[in-house]
C-alpha positions in Angstrom: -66.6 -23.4 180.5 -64.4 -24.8 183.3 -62.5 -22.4 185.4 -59.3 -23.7 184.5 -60.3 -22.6 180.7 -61.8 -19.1 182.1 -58.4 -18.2 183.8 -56.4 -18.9 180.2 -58.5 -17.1 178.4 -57.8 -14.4 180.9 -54.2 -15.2 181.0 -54.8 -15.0 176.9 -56.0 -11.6 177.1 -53.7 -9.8 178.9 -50.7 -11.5 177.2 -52.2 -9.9 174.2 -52.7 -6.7 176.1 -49.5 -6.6 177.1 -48.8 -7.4 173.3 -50.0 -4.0 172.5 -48.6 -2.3 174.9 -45.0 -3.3 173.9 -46.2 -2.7 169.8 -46.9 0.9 171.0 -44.0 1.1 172.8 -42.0 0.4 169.5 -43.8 2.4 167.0 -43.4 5.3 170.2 -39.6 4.3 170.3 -39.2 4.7 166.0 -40.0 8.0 165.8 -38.0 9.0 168.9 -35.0 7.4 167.3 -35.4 9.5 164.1 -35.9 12.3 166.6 -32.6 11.3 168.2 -30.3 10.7 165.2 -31.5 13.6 163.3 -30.7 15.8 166.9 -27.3 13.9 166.5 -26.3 14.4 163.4 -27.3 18.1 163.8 -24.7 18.2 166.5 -21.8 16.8 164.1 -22.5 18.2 161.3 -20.6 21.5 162.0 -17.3 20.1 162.0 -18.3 17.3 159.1 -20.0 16.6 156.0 -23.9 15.2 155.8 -22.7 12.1 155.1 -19.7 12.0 158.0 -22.6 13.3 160.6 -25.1 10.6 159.6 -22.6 7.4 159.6 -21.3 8.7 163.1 -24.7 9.3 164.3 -25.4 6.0 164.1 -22.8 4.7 166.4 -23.0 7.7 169.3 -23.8 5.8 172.5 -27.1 7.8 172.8 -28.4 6.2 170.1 -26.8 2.4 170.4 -28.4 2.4 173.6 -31.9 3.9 172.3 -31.7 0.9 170.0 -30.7 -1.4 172.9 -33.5 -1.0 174.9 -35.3 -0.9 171.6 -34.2 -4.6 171.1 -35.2 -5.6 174.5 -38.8 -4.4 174.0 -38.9 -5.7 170.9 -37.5 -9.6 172.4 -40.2 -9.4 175.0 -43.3 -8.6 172.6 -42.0 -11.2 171.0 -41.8 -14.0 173.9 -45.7 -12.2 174.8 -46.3 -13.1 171.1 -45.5 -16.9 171.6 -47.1 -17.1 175.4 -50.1 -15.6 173.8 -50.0 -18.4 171.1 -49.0 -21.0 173.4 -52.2 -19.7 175.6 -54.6 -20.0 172.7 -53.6 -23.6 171.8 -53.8 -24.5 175.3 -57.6 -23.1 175.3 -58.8 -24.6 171.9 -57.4 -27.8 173.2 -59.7 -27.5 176.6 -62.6 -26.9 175.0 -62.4 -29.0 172.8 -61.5 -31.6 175.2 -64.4 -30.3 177.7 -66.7 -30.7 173.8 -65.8 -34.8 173.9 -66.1 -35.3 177.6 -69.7 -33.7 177.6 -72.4 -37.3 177.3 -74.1 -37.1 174.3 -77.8 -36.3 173.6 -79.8 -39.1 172.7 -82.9 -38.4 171.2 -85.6 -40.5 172.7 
């Protein structure tokens, strides 16, 4: 394998490390936001209903910004997700060029 190919696979692998590391991050991030809305609503709901304390839960800053960042992890796994994709086409297509540029055997 040429070392342009080698260093795309590499690229490829920690794109899809990287991947992982955001898909923790989120599944990390869900159960702190139940964590956090729950500890929110808590608060409210001494001056309001279950129903008031949930629906104004959901828009206290500490949570819309939880889901912000949220967002923005969840945009860049996403752009990792095409690189990743983009890096595995780019590395089927070398080899296979590097498969049709070898001589062929001829059997004597």
């Amino acid at each position: 394998m040429d070392r342009a190919i080698s260093q795309k696979v590499e690229d490829l692998q920690a794109a899809r490390l990287a991947i992982a590391e955001r898909s923790r991050a989120l599944a990390a991030r869900e159960l702190e936001a139940r964590t956090l809305r729950l500890g929110i609503e808590a608060e409210l709901r001494a001056g309001t209903t279950k129903t008031e304390a949930e629906k104004f839960a959901k828009a206290d800053p500490r949570y819309l910004e939880h889901e912000r960042t949220t967002m923005q992890i969840a945009y860049e796994r996403d752009v990792l997700l095409a690189t990743a994709e983009n890096l595995r086409l780019v590395v089927l297509l070398g080899l296979e060029e590097s498969r049709v540029d070898e001589p062929a055997l001829v059997d004597a």
